[in-house]
VEXVO-781257 format. One line per field, with one value per residue (C-alpha): residue number from 1; x, y, z. Coordinates in Angstrom, 2 decimals. Example, Ala and Ser with C-alpha at 12.3 -4.5 7.8 and 13.67 -1.06 7.14 Angstrom:
marba <- c(1  2)
x <- c(12.30  13.67)
y <- c(-4.50  -1.06)
z <- c(7.80  7.14)
END
This chain:
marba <- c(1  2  3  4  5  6  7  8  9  10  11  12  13  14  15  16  17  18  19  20  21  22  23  24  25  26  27  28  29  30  31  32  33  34  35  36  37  38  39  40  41  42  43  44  45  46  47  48  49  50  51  52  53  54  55  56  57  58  59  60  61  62  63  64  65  66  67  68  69  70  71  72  73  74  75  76  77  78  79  80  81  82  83  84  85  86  87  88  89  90  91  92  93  94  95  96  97  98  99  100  101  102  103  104  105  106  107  108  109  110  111  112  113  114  115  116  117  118  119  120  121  122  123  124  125  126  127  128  129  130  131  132  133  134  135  136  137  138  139  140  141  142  143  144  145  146  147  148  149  150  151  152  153  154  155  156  157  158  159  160  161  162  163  164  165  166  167  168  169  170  171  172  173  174  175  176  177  178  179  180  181  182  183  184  185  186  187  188  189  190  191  192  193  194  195  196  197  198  199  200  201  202  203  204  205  206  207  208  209  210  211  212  213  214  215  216  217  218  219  220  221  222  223  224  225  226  227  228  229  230  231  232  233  234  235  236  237  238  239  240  241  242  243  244  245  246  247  248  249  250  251  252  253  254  255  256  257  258  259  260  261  262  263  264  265  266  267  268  269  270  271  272  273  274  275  276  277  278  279  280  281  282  283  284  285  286  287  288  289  290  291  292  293  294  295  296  297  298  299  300  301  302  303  304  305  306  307  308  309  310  311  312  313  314  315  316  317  318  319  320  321  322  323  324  325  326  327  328  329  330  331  332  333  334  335  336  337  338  339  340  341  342  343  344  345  346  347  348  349  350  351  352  353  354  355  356  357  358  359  360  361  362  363  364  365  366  367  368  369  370  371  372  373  374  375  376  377  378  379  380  381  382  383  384  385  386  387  388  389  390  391  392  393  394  395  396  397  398  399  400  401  402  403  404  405  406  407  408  409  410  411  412  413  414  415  416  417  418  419  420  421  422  423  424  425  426  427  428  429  430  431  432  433  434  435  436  437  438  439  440  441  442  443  444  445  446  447  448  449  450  451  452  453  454  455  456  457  458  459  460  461  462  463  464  465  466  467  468  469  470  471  472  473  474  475  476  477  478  479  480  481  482  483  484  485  486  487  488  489  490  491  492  493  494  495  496  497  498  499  500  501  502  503  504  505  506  507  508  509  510  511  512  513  514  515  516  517  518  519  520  521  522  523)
x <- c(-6.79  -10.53  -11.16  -9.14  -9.77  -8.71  -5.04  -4.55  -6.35  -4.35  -1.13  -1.88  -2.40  1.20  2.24  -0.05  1.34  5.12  3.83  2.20  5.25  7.30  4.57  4.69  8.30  8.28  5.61  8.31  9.89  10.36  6.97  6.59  3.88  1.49  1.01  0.11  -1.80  -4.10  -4.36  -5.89  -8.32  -9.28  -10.03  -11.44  -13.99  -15.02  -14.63  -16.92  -20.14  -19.94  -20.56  -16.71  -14.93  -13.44  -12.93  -11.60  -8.08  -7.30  -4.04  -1.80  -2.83  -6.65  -8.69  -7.99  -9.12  -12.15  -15.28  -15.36  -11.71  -13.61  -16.18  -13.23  -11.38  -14.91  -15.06  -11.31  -11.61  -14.85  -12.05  -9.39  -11.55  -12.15  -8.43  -6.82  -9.32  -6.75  -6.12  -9.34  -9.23  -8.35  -6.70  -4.26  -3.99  -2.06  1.61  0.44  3.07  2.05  2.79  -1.50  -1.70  1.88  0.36  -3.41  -2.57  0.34  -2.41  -5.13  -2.94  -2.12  -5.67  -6.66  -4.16  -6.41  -8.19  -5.02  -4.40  -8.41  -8.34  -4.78  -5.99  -9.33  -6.88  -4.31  -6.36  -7.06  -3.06  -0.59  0.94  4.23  3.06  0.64  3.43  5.52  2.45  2.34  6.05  5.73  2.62  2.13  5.75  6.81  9.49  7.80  4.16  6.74  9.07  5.65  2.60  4.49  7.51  6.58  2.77  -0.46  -2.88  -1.80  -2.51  -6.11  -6.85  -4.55  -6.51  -9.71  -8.11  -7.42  -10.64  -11.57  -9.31  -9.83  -13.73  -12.36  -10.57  -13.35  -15.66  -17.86  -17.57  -20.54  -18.45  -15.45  -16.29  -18.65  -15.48  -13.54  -15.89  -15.74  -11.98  -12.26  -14.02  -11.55  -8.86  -9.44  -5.60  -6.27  -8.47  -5.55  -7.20  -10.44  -10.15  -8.96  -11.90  -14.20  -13.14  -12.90  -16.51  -17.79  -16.77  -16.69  -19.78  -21.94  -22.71  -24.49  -26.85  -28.17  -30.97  -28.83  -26.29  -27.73  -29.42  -26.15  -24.66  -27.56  -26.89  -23.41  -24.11  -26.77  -24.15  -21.43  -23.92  -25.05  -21.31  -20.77  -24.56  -23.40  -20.26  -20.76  -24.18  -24.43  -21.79  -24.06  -26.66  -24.76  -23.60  -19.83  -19.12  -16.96  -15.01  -14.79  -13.44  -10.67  -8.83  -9.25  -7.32  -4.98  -3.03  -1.30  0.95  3.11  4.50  6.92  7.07  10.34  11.90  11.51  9.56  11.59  10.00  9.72  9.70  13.29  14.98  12.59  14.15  17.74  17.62  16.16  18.79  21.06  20.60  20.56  23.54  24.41  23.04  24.11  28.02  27.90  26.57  22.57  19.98  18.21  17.08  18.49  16.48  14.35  13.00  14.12  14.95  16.29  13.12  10.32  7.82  5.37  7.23  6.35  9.44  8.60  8.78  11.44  14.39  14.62  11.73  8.13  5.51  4.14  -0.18  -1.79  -3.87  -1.04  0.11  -3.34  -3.20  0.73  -0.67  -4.01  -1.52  0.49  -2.36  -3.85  -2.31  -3.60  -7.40  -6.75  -6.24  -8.97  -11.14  -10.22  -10.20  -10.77  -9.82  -9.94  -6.35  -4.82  -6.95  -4.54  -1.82  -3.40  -4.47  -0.79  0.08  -2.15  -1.09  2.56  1.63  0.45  3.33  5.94  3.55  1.16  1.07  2.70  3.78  4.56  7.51  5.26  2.30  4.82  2.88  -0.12  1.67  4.25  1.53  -0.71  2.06  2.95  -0.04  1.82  5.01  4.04  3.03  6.58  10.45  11.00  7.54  9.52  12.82  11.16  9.51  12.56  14.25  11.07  10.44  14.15  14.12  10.57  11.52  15.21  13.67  11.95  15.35  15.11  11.86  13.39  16.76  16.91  20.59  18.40  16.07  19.31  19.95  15.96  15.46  18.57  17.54  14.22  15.53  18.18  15.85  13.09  16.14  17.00  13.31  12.41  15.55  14.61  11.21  11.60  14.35  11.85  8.70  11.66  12.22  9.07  7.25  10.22  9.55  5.79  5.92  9.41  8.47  5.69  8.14  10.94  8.65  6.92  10.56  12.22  9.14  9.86  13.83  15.26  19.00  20.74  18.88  17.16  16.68  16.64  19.97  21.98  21.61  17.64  15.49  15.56  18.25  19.36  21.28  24.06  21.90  20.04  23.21  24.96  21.69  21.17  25.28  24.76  22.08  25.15  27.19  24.55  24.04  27.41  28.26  25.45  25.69  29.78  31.79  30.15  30.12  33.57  34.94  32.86  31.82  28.31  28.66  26.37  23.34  21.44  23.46  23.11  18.94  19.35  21.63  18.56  15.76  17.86  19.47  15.86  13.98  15.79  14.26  10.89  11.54  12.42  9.89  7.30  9.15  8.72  5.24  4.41  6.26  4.24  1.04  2.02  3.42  1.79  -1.49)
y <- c(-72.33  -71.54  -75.18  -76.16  -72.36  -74.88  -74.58  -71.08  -70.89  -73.64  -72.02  -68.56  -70.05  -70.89  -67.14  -66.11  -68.46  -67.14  -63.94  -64.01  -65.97  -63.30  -60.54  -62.65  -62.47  -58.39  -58.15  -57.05  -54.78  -51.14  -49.25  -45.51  -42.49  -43.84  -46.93  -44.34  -42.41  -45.68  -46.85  -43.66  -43.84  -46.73  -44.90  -41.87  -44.23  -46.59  -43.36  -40.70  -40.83  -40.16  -36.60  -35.87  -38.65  -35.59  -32.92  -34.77  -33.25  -35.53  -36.48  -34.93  -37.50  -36.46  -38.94  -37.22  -40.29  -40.66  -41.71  -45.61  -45.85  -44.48  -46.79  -49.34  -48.16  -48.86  -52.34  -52.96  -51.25  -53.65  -56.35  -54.38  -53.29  -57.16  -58.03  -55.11  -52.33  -49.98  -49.89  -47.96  -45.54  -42.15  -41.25  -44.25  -45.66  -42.76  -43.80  -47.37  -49.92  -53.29  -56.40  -56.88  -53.81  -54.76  -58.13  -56.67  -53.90  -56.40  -58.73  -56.66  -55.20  -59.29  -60.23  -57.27  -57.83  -60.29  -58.09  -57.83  -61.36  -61.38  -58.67  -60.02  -63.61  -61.57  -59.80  -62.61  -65.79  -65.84  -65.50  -68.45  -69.48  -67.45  -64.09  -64.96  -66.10  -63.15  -60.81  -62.72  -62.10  -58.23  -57.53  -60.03  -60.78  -56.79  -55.55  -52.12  -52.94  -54.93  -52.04  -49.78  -51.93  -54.02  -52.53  -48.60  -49.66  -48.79  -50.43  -50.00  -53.59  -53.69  -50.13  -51.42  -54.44  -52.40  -50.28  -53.64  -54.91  -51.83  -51.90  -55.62  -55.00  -52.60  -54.64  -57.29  -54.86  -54.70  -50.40  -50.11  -52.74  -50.67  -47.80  -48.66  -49.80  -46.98  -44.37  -47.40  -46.53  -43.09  -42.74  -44.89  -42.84  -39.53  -39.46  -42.30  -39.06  -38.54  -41.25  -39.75  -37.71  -40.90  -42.95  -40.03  -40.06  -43.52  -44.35  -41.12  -42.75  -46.24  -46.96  -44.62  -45.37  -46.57  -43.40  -40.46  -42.72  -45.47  -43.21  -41.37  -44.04  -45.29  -41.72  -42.17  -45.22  -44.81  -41.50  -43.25  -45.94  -43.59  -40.99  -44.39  -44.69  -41.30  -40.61  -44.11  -42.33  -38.60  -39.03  -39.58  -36.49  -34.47  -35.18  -34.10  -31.03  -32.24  -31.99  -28.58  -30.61  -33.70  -31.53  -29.49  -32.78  -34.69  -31.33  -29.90  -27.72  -25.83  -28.31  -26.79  -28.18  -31.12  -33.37  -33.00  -35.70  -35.01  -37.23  -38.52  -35.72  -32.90  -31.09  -32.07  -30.19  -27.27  -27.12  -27.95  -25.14  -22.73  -23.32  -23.35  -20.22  -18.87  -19.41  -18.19  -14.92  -14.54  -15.82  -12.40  -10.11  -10.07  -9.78  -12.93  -14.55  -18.19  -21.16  -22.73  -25.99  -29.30  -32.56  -34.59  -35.17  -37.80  -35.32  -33.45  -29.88  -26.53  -27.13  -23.70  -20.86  -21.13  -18.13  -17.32  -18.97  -18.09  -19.69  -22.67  -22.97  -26.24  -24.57  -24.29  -28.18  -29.38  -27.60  -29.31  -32.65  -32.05  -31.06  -34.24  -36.25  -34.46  -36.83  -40.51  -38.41  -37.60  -41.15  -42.56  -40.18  -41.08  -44.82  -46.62  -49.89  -52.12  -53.35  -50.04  -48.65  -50.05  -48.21  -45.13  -45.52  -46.22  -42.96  -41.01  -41.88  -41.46  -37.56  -37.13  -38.51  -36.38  -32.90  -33.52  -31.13  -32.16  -36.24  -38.42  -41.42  -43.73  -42.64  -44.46  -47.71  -46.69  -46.54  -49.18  -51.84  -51.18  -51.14  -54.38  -55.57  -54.18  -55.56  -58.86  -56.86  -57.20  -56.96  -53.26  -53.57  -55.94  -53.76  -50.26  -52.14  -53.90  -50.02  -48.11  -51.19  -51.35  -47.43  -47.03  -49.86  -47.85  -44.54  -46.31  -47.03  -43.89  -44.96  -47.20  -45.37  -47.80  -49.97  -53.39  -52.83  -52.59  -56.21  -57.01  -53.81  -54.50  -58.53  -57.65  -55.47  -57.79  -61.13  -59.20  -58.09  -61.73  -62.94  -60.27  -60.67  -64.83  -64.35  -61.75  -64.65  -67.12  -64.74  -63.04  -67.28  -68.12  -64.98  -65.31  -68.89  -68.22  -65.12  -64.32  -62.24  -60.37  -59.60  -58.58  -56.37  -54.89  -54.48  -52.88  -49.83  -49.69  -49.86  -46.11  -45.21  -45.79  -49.34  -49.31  -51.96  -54.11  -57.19  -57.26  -60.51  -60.60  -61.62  -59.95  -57.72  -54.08  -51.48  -49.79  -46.41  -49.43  -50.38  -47.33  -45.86  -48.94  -48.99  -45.43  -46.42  -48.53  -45.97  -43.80  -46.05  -46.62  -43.05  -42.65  -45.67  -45.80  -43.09  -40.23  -41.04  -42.20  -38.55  -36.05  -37.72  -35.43  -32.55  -32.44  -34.95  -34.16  -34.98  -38.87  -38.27  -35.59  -38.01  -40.90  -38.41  -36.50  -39.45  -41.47  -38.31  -38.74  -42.57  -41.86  -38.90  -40.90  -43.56  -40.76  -39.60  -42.97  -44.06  -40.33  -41.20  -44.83  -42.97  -40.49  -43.07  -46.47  -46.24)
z <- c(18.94  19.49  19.56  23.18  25.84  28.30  27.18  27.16  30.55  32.51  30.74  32.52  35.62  35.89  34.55  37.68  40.50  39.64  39.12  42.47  44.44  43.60  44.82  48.10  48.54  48.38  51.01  53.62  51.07  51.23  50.48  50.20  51.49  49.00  51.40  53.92  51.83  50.93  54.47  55.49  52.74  54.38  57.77  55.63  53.94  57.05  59.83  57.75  56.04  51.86  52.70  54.52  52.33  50.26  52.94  55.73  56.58  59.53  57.65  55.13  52.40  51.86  49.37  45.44  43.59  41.70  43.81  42.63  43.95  47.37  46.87  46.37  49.61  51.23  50.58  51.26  54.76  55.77  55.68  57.15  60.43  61.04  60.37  62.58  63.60  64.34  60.21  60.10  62.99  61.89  64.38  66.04  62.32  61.05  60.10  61.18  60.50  61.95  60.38  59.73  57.63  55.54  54.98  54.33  52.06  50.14  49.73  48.33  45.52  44.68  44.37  42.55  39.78  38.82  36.52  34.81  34.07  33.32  30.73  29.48  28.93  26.43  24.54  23.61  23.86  19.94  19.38  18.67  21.23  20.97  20.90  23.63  25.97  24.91  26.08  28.51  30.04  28.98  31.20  33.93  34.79  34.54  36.73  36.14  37.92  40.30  41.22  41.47  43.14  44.95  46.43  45.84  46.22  44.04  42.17  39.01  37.99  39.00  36.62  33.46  33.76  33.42  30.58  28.95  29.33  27.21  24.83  24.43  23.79  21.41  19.17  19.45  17.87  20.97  21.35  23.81  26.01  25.33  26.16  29.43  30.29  29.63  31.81  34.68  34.58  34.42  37.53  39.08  38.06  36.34  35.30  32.60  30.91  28.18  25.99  26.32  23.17  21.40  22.56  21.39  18.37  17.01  18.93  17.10  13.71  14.07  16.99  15.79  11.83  9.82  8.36  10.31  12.12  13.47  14.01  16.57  18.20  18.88  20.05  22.71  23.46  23.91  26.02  28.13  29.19  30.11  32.24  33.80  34.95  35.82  38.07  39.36  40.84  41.64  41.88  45.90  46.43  44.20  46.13  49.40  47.22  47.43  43.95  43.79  47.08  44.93  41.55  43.64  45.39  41.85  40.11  42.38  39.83  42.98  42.88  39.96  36.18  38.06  40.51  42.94  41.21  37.61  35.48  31.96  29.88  27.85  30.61  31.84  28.83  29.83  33.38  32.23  29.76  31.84  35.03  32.41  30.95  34.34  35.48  31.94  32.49  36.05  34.89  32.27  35.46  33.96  36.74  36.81  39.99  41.09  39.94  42.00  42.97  44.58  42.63  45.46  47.39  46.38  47.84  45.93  45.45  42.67  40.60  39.09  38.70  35.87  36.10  32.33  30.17  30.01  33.04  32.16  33.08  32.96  29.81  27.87  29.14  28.56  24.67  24.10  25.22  22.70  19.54  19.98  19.90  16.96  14.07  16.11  16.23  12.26  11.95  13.74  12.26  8.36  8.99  12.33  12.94  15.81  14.93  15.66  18.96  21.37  19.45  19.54  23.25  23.83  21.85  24.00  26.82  25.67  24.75  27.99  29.88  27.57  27.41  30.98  34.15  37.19  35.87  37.96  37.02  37.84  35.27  32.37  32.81  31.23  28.02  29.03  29.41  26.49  24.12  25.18  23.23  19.71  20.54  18.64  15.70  14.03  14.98  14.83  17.20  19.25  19.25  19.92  23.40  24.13  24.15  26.05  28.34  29.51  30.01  31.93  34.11  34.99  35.57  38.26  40.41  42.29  43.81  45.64  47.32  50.36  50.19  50.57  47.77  45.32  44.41  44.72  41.42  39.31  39.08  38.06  35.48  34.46  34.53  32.31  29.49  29.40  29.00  26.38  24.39  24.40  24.24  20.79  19.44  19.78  18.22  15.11  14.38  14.27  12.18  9.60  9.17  8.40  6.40  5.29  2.38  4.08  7.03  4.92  3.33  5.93  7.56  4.91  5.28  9.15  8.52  9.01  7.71  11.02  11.46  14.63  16.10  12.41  12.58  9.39  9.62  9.64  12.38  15.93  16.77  18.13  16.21  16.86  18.35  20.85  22.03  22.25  24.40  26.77  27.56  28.33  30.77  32.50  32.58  34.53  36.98  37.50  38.19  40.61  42.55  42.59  41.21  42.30  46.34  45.26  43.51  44.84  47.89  49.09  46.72  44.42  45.42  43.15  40.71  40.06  39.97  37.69  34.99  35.48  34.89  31.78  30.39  30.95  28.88  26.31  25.86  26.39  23.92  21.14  22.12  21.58  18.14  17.10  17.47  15.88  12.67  12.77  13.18  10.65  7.85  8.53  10.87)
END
């Protein structure tokens, strides 16, 4: 494999162009705020100087990233003010909806994905060919980054890309790499923080060994290259003593424990229970004040205070989120290996999603993606991403409400069961061919009573609690999209988001439950 790059290379250039047709055929598709929000970051960062970047309230959608996604905004909007000035101007660009700033901002998000197929093509080049293809399908061609960077619109590509690139260096050995990296991404996007404990960690014990002398040389050297990173970024808004501006748009905790529409997490039952108990209480003549908080609007909204259960602080969020990633820090402590960072990353991020303050739907990629890299590792791999894939991708739908965007969401979804179920054929044929015993006997420690996700028969298949889930998925969106106008007509709205975001929890619940009891038993 090492002896012909060329292949690999020329092979991901096709992956790209199909990838990237189908990026150019959603340019005129539906896009939400956050297009808004990111063209006037462009006008923020060409209009002011450095020094108002973070306190500019000329629109409703102030600049809250990290300062190298300013300094990335920056560059972008030197192109944009030759292309269409009015992109740039503060003032006549806001709610701008020309055909040059569709077409610009489209096209930015497609070029920057290449860092994704870059740091995709490092971590799979020294695979066979079948589980490089099948990485291949997971990450590049995922209706998840479709539904969300190029319909919804972010850049969500271009920072998993530089997460990969990490993780990548990571499992190469290379830590200082790694976690230069790492910081880069961090002050790109401060959300991707989660891991940060998991990157300590394994850096502490793996990067810096080697006796008490080399050890700390390391540390240094490890610290210097992250503080470079860090003075690189803040260091101009310290200078123009921004920094407390700069800290209070990056953590906004105002904005309450949920989004309006409720992210698939741990935080779903909390609500449910709560308005249940409520009307409970106020059913048997108790006292208790009427829930509150919207979960038909995709507008940022305090979806607490709760009726009956305790408050919930970011402290004690930020503590939940720190407990569940206790046993993957245990384990990276005792014995790190570059095999299983990207699993632990993935785990991370996973606890953060489930336990985190104010989640947003869209923040499932940064597990999504990274576990696509494990999904090779074996078939009950293959079957657990199959199950969480399928789910993150569906709890996606309600970003995009409009009629036309239907057809254009359900084919993606549909299209990318059909490849994965292939593409894991193809990879269960081929591992069982090669290793049979070692499969069989690394399957039969992975196999749980109710066989999830293990065929009888041997080789890839779903079990009967797979199936049962994913035809419950149908029956969800059948409700929502057809029997519900149908019966009830315009009571209860909410009702059909409510079943995707409840009925969607419970996936990425068990998809946390499950990498826990891999960590636990087998990292």
């Amino acid at each position: 494999m090492e002896d012909q790059p060329p292949k690999p290379i020329k092979e991901l250039i096709w992956f790209s162009l199909i990838s990237t047709s189908i990026k150019l055929l959603l340019l005129p598709s539906y896009h939400s705020t956050d297009f808004e929000v990111h063209r006037n970051w462009l006008a923020i960062t060409n209009s002011h100087p450095l020094s108002q970047w973070y306190s500019d309230t000329t629109s409703p959608w102030t600049l809250d990233y990290p300062p190298f996604f300013a300094y990335f905004e920056l560059f972008l909007s030197l192109f944009a003010a030759k292309i269409d000035p009015t992109i740039v101007n503060l003032h006549k660009g806001l709610n701008y909806k020309a055909d040059s700033v569709v077409y610009f901002q489209r096209i930015t998000v497609i070029v920057s994905d290449l860092v994704l197929h870059y740091a995709i093509y490092r971590i799979t080049r020294k695979l066979d060919s079948t589980k490089r293809r099948l990485i291949w399908v997971l990450v590049i061609w995922s209706p998840a980054l479709f539904i969300v960077d190029h319909m919804h619109f972010q850049y969500n590509g271009f920072l998993l890309g530089l997460l990969l690139v990490s993780i990548s260096a990571l499992m190469e050995g290379r830590d200082l790499m790694g976690g230069f990296f790492f910081a880069v991404l961090l002050c790109f996007k401060h959300l991707f923080a989660v891991a940060a404990p998991v990157y300590f960690v394994y850096l502490l014990r793996h990067y810096c060994r080697g006796g008490l002398i080399k050890g700390f040389g390391r540390f240094l050297m490890m610290g210097l290259a992250v503080v470079v990173v860090f003075a690189a970024a803040f260091g101009p808004f310290v200078y123009h003593d921004q920094m407390l501006q700069v800290i209070h748009r990056m953590f906004p905790f105002g904005r309450g424990l949920c989004h309006a529409f409720w992210a698939p997490n741990f935080w779903v039952f909390y609500i449910m229970a709560d308005k249940l108990l409520a009307f409970f209480l106020r059913s048997m003549g108790f006292n208790v004040q009427r829930p509150t908080g919207s979960f038909t609007s995709g507008l940022v909204g305090d979806s607490s205070p709760f009726a009956v259960l305790p408050q919930i602080t970011p402290l004690m969020t930020f503590m939940m989120v720190l407990l569940a990633i206790s046993p993957c820090l245990f384990k990276a402590w005792k014995n790190p290996r570059p095999r299983k960072i990207a699993r632990w990353i993935a785990y991370a991020y996973s606890c953060g999603f489930v336990f985190g303050w104010h989640v947003h739907e869209k923040a499932m990629l940064h597990f999504l993606i990274p576990l696509a890299i494990n999904a090779v590792d074996s078939i009950n791999d293959a079957c657990h991403y199959l199950l969480i894939s399928i789910v993150s991708c569906y709890s996606l739908f309600p970003l995009l409400f409009e009629a036309r965007e239907y057809p254009i969401k359900v084919t993606l979804l549909l299209l990318h069961c059909i490849l994965m179920w292939f593409g894991f054929s193809i990879f269960s044929e081929v591992t069982t061919t090669n290793s049979k015993k070692d499969l069989q006997k690394k399957n039969d420690e992975l196999r749980t009573e109710e066989n999830l996700g293990i065929s009888e028969k041997g080789g890839f298949g779903i079990g009967w609690i797979y199936k049962s889930y994913l035809i419950g998925i149908v029956a969800v969106e059948i409700w929502g999209q057809f029997l519900h106008p149908y019966i009830l007509g315009n009571k209860l709205p909410f009702l059909p988001l409510m079943l995707v975001s409840v009925y969607s929890a419970l996936g990425i619940m068990y998809s946390w439950i499950w990498q826990l009891k891999w960590i636990i038993l087998y990292s």
